[in-house]
FISE-377242 format. One record per residue: residue in one letter; chain; x negated, y negated, z negated of N, C-alpha, C in turn. Coordinates in steps of 0.001 Angstrom, whole numbers, plus 524288, in hexadecimal, padded with zeros to 5 digits. Each point is the difference from the previous one (the first is absolute). Example, Ala and Ser with C-alpha at 12.3 -4.5 7.8 and 13.67 -1.06 7.14 Angstrom:
! FISE-377242
<site code="a" unit="A" n_xx="7CC7A" n_yy="8163A" n_zz="7E188" ca_xx="8037A" ca_yy="7FB5A" ca_zz="80000" c_xx="7FC7C" c_yy="7FB50" c_zz="80000"/>
<site code="s" unit="A" n_xx="8015E" n_yy="7FBE6" n_zz="802D0" ca_xx="7FCCC" ca_yy="7FB5A" ca_zz="7FFC4" c_xx="80302" c_yy="7FBBE" c_zz="7FD26"/>
***
This chain:
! FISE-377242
<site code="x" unit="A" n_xx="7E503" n_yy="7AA0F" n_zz="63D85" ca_xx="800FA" ca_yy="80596" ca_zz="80024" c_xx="800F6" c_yy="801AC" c_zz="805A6"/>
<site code="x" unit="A" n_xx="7FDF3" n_yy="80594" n_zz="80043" ca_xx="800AA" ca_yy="80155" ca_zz="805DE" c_xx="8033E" c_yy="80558" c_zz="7FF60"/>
<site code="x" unit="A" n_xx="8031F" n_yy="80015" n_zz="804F0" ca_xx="7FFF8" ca_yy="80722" ca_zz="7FFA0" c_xx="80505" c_yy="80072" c_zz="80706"/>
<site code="x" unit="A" n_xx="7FF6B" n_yy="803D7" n_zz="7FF12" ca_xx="8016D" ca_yy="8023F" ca_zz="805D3" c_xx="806C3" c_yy="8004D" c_zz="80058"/>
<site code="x" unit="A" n_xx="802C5" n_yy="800A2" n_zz="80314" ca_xx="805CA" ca_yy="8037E" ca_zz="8009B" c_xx="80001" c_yy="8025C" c_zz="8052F"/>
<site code="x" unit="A" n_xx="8004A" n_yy="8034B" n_zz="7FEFC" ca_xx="80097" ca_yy="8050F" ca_zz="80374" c_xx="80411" c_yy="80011" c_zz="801FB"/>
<site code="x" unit="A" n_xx="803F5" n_yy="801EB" n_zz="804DB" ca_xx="80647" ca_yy="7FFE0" ca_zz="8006A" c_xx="80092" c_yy="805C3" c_zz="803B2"/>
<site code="x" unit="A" n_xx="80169" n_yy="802F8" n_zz="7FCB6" ca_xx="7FFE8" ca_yy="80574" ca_zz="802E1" c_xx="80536" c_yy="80112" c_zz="8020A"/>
<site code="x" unit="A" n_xx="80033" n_yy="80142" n_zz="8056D" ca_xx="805DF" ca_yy="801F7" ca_zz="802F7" c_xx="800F8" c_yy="80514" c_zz="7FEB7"/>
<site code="x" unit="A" n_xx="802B4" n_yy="8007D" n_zz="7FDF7" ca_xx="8022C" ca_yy="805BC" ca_zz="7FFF4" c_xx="8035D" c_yy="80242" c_zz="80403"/>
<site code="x" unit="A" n_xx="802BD" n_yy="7FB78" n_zz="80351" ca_xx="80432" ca_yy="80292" ca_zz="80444" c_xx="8046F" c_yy="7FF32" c_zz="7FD3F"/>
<site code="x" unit="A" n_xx="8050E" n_yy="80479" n_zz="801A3" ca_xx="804BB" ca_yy="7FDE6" ca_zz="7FCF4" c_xx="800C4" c_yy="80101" c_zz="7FA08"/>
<site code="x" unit="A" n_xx="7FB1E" n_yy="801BD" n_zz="7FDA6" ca_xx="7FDF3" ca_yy="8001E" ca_zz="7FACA" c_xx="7FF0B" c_yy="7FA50" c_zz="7FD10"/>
<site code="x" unit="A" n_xx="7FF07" n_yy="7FC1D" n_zz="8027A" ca_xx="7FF84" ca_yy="7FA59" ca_zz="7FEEB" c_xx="7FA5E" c_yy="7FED4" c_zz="8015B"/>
<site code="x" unit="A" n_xx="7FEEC" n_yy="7FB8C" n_zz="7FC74" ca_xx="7FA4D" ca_yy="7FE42" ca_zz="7FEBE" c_xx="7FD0F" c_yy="8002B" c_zz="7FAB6"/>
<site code="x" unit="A" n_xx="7FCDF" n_yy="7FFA2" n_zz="7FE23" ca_xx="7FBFE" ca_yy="7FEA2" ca_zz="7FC24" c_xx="7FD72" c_yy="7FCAD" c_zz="7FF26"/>
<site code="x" unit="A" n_xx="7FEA3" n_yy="7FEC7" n_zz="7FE1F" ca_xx="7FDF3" ca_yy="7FAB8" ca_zz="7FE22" c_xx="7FB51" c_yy="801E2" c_zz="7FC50"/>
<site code="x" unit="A" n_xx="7FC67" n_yy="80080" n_zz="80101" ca_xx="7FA9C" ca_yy="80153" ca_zz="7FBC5" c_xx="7FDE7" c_yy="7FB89" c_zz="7FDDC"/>
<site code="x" unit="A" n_xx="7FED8" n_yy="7FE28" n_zz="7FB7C" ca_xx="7FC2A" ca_yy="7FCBC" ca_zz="7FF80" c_xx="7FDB0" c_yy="801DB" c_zz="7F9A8"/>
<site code="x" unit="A" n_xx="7FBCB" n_yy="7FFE0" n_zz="8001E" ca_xx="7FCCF" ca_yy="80261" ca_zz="7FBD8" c_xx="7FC59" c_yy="7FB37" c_zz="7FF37"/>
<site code="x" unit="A" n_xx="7FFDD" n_yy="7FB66" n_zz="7FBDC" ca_xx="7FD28" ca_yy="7FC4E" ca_zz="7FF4F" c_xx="7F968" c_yy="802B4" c_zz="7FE12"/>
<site code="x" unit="A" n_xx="7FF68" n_yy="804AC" n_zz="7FF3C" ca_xx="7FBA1" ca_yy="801B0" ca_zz="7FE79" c_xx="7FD29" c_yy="801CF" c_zz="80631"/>
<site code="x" unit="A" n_xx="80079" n_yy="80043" n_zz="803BB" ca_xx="7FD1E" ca_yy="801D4" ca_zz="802F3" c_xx="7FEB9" c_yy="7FC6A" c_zz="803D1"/>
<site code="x" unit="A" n_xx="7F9A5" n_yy="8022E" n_zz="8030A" ca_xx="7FD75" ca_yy="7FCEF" ca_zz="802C2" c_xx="8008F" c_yy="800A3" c_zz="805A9"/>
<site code="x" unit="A" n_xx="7FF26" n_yy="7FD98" n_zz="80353" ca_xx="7FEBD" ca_yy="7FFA8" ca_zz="8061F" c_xx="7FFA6" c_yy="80627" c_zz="7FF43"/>
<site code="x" unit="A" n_xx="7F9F7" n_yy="8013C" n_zz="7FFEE" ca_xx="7FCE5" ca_yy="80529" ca_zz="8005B" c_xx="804D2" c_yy="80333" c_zz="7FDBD"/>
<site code="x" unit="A" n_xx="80265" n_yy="7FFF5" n_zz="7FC9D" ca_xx="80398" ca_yy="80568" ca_zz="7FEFD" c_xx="803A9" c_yy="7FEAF" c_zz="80359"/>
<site code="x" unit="A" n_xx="80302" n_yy="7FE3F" n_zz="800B2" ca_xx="8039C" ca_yy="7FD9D" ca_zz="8046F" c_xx="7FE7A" c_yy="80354" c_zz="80462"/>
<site code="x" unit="A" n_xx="7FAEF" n_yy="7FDFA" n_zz="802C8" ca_xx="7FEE9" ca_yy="80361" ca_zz="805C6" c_xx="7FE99" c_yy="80650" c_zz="7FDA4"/>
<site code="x" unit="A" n_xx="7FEC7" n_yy="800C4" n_zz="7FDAE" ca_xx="7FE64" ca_yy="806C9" ca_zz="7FD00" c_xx="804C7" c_yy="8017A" c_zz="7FFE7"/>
<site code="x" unit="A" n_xx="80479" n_yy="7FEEF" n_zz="7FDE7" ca_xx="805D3" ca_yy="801AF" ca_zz="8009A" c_xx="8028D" c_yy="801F7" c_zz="8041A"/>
<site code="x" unit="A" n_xx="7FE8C" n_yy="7FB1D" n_zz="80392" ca_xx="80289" ca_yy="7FF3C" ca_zz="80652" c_xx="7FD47" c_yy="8048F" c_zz="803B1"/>
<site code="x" unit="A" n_xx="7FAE2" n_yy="7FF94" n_zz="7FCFA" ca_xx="7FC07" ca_yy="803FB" ca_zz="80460" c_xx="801C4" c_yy="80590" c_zz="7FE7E"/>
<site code="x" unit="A" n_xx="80147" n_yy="8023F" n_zz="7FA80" ca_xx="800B1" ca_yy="803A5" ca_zz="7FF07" c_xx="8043D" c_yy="801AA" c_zz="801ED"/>
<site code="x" unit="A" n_xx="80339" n_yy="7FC6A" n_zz="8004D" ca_xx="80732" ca_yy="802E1" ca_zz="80224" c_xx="80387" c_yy="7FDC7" c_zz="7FB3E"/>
<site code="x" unit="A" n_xx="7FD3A" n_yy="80035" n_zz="7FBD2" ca_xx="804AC" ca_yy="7FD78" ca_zz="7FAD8" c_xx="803FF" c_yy="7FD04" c_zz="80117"/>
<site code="x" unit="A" n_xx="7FD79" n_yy="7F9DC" n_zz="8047B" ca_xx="80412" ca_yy="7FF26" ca_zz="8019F" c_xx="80226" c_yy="800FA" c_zz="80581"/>
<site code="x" unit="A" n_xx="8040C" n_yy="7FFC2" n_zz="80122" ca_xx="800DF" ca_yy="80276" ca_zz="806DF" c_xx="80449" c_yy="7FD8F" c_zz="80077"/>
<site code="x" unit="A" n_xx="80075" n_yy="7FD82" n_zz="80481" ca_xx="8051B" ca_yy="7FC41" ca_zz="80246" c_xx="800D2" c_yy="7FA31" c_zz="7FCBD"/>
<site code="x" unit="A" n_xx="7FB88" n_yy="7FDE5" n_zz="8008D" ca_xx="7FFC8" ca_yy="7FA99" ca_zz="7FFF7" c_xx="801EA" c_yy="7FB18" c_zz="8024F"/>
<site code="x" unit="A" n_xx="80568" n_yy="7FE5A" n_zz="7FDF1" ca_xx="80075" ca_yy="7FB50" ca_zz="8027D" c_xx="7FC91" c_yy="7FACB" c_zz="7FFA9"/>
<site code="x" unit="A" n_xx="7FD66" n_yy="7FE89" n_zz="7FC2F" ca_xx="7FE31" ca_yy="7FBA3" ca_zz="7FE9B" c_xx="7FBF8" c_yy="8017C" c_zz="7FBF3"/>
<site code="x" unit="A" n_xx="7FB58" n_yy="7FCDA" n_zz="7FFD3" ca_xx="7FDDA" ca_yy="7FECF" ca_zz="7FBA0" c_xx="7FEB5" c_yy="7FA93" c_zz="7FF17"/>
<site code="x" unit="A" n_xx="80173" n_yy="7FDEC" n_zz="7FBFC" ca_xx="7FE5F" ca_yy="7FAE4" ca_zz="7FE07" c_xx="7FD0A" c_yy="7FF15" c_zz="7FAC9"/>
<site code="x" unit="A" n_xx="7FCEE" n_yy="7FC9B" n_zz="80216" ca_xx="7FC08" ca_yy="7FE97" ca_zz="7FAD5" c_xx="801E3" c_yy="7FBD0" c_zz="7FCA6"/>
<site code="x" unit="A" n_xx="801F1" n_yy="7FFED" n_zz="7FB09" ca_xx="7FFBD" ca_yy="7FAAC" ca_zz="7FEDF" c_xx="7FD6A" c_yy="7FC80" c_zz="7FA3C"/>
<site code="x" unit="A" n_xx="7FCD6" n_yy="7FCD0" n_zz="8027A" ca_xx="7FC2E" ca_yy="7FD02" ca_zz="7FD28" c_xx="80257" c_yy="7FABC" c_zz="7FD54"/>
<site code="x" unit="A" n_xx="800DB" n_yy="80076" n_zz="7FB3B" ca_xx="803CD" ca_yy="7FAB7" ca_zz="7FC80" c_xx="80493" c_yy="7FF1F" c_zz="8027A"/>
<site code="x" unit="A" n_xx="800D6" n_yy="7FC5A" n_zz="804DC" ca_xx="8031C" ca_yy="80032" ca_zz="80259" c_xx="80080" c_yy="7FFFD" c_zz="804B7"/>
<site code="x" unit="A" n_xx="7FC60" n_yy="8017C" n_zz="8028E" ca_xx="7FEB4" ca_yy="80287" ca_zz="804CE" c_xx="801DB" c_yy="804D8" c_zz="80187"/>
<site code="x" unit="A" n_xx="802D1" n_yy="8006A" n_zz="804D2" ca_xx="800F7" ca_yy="805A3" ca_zz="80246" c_xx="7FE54" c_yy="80106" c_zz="80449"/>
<site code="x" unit="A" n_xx="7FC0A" n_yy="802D5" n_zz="800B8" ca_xx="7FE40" ca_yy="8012D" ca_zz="80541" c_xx="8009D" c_yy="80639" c_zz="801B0"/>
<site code="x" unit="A" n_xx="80349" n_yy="80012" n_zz="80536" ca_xx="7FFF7" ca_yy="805A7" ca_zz="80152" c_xx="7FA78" c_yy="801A9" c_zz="804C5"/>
<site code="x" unit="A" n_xx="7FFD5" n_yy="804E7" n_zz="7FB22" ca_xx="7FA19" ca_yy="8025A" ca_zz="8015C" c_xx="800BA" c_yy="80522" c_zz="802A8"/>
<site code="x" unit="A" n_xx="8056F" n_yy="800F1" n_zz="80142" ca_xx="80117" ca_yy="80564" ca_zz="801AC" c_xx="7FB22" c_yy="802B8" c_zz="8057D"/>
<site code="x" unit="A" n_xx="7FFB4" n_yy="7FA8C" n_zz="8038D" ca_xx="7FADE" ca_yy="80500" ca_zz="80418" c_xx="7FB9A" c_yy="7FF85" c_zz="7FDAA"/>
<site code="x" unit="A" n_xx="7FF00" n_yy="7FBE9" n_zz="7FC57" ca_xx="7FA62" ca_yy="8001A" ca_zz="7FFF5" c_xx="7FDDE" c_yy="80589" c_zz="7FBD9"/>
<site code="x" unit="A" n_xx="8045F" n_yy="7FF22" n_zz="7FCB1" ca_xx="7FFB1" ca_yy="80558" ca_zz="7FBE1" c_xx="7FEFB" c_yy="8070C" c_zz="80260"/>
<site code="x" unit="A" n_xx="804A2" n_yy="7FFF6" n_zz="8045D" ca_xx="80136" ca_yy="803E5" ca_zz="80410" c_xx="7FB41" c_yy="80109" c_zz="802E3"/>
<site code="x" unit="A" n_xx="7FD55" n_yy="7FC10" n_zz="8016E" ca_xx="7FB68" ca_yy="80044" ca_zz="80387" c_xx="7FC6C" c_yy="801A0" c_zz="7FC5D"/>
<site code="x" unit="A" n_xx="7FF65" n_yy="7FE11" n_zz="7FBBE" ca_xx="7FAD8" ca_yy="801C0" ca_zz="7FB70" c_xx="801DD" c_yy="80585" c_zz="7FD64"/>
<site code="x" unit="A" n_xx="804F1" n_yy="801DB" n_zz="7FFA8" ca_xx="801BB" ca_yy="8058E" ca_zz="7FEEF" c_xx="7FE2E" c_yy="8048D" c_zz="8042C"/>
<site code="x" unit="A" n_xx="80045" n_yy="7FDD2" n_zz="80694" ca_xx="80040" ca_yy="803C3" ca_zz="80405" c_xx="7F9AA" c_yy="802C6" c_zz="7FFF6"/>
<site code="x" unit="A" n_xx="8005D" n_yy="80408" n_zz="80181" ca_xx="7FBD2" ca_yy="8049F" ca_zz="7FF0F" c_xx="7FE37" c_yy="80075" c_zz="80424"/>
<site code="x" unit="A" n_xx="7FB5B" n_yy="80000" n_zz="80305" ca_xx="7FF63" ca_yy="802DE" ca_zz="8068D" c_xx="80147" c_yy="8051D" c_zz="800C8"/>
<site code="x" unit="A" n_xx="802BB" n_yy="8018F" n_zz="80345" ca_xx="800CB" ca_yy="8041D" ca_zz="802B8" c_xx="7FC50" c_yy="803DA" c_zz="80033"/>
<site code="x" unit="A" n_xx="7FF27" n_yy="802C7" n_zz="7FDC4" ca_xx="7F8B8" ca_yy="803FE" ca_zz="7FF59" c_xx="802C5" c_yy="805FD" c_zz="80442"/>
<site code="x" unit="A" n_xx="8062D" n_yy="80127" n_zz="7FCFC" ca_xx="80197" ca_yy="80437" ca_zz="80299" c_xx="80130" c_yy="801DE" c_zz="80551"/>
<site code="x" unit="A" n_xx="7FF8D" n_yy="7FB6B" n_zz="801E1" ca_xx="80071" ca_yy="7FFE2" ca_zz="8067E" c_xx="7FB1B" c_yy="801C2" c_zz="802FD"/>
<site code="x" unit="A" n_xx="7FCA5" n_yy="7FBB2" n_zz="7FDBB" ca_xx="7F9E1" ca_yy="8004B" ca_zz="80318" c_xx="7FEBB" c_yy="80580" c_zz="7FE06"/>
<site code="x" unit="A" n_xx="7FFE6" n_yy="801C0" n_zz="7FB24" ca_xx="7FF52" ca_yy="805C2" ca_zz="7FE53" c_xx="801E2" c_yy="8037E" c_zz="8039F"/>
<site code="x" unit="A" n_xx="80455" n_yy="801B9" n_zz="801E4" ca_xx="802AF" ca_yy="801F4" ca_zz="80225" c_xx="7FD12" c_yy="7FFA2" c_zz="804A0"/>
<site code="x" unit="A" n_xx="8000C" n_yy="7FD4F" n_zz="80321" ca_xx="7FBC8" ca_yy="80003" ca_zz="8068D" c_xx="7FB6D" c_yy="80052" c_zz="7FF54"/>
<site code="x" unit="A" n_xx="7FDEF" n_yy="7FE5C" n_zz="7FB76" ca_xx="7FB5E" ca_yy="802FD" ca_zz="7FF4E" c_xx="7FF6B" c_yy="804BE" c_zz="7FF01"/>
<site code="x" unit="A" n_xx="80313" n_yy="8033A" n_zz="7FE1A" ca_xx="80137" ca_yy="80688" ca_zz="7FF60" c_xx="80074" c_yy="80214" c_zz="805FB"/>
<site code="x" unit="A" n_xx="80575" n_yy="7FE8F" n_zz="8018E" ca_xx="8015F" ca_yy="80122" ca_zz="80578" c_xx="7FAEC" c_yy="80062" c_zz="80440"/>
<site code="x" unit="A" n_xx="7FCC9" n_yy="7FAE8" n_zz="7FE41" ca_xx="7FAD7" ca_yy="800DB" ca_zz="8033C" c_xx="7FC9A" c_yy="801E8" c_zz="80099"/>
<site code="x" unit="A" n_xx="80073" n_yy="802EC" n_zz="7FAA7" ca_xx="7FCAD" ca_yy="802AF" ca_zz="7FD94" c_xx="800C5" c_yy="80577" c_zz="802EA"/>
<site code="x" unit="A" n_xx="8041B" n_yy="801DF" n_zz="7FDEC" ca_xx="8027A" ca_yy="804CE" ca_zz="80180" c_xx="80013" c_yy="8021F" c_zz="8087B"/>
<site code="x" unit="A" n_xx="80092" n_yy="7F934" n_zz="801F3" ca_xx="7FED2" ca_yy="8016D" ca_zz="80588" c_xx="7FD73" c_yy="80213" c_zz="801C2"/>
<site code="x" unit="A" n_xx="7F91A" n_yy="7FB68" n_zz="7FD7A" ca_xx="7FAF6" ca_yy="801F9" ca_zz="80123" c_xx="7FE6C" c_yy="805B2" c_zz="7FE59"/>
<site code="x" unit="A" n_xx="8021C" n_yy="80128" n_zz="7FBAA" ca_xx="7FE3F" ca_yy="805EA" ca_zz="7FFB3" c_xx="803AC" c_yy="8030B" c_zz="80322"/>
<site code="x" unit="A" n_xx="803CA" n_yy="7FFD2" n_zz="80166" ca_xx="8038B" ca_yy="802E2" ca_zz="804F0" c_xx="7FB7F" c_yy="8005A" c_zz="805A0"/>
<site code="x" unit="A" n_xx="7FF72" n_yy="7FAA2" n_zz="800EA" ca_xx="7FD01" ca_yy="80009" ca_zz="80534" c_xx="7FAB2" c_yy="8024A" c_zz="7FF78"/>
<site code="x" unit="A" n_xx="7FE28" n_yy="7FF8A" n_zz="7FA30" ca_xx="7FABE" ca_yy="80268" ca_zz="7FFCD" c_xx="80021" c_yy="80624" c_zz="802B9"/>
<site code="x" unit="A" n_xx="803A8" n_yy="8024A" n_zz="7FBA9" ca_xx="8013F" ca_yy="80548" ca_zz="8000B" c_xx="7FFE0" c_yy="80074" c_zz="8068D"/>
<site code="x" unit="A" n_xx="804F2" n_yy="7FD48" n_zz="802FF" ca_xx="80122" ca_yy="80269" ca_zz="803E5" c_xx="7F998" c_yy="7FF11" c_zz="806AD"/>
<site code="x" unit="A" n_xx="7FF3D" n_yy="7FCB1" n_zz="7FE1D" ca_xx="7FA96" ca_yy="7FF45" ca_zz="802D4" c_xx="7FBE9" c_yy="8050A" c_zz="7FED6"/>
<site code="x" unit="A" n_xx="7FE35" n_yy="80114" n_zz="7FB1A" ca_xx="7FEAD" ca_yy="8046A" ca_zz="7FED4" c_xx="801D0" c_yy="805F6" c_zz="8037F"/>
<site code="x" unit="A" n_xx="804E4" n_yy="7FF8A" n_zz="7FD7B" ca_xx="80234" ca_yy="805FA" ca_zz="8033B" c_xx="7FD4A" c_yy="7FF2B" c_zz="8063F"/>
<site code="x" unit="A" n_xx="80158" n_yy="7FA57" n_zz="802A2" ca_xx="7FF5B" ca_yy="7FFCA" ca_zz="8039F" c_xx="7FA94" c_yy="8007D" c_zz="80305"/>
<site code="x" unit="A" n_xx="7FD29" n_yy="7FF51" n_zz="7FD04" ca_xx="7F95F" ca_yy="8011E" ca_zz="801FB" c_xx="7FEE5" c_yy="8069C" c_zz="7FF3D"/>
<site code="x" unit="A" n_xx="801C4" n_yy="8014B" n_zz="7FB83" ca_xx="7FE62" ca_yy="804C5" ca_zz="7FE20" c_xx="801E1" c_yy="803E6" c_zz="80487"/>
<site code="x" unit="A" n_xx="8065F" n_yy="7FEC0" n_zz="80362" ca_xx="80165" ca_yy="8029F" ca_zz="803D8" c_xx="7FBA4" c_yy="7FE20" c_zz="80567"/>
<site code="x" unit="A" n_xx="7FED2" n_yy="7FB0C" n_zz="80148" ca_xx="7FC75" ca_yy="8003D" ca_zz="80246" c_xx="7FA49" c_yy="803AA" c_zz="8010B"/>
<site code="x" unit="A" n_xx="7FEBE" n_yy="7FF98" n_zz="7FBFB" ca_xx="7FAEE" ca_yy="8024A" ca_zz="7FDED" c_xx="8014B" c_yy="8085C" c_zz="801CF"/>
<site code="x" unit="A" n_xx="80383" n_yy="7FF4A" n_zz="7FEE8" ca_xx="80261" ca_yy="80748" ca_zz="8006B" c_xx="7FFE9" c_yy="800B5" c_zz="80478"/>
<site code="x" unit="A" n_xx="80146" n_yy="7FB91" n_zz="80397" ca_xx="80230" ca_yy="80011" ca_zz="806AB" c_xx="7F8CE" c_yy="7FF41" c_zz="802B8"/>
<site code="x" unit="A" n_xx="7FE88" n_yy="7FDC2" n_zz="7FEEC" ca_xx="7FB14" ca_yy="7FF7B" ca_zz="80182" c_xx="7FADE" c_yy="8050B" c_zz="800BC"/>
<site code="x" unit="A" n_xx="80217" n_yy="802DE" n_zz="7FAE8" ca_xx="7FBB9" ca_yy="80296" ca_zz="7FD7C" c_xx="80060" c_yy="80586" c_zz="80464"/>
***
């Protein structure tokens, strides 16, 4: 038999102790990724009588890439180039007036 324990810190609230013999790896990281669980001291796996703590490897297979960052400078960059567009524009168009 396999199954997980979870050990959630609460702070001066205590700890938790999760273990749900029905669930898998895959729900495990779906949990972690979602937020369900938050403030993880430990995770351990244990197999008959095996205990192995899986806490980064789990953490690492929960973590999400960062999309909102690169989004963000890609906007910002966005928003430059059309600033400088604009202002290059004005700037010929006054040329063009001075010339004529």
């Amino acid at each position: 038999m396999q199954y997980f324990v979870v050990m959630i810190d609460y702070g001066r609230r205590g700890r938790e102790a999760i273990v749900d013999p029905e669930i898998t790896r895959r729900e495990l990281v779906a949990r972690i990724a979602s937020g369900e669980y938050r403030n993880i001291s430990f995770v351990h796996e244990i197999t008959g009588c095996l205990v192995s703590d899986i806490t980064a490897e789990v953490l690492d297979e929960a973590s999400l890439p960062d999309f909102a960052e690169t989004g963000t400078d890609l906007q910002t960059q966005y928003f430059d180039h059309i600033r400088d567009l604009r202002k290059h524009e004005r700037a010929q168009s006054a040329f063009y007036l001075k010339t004529s």
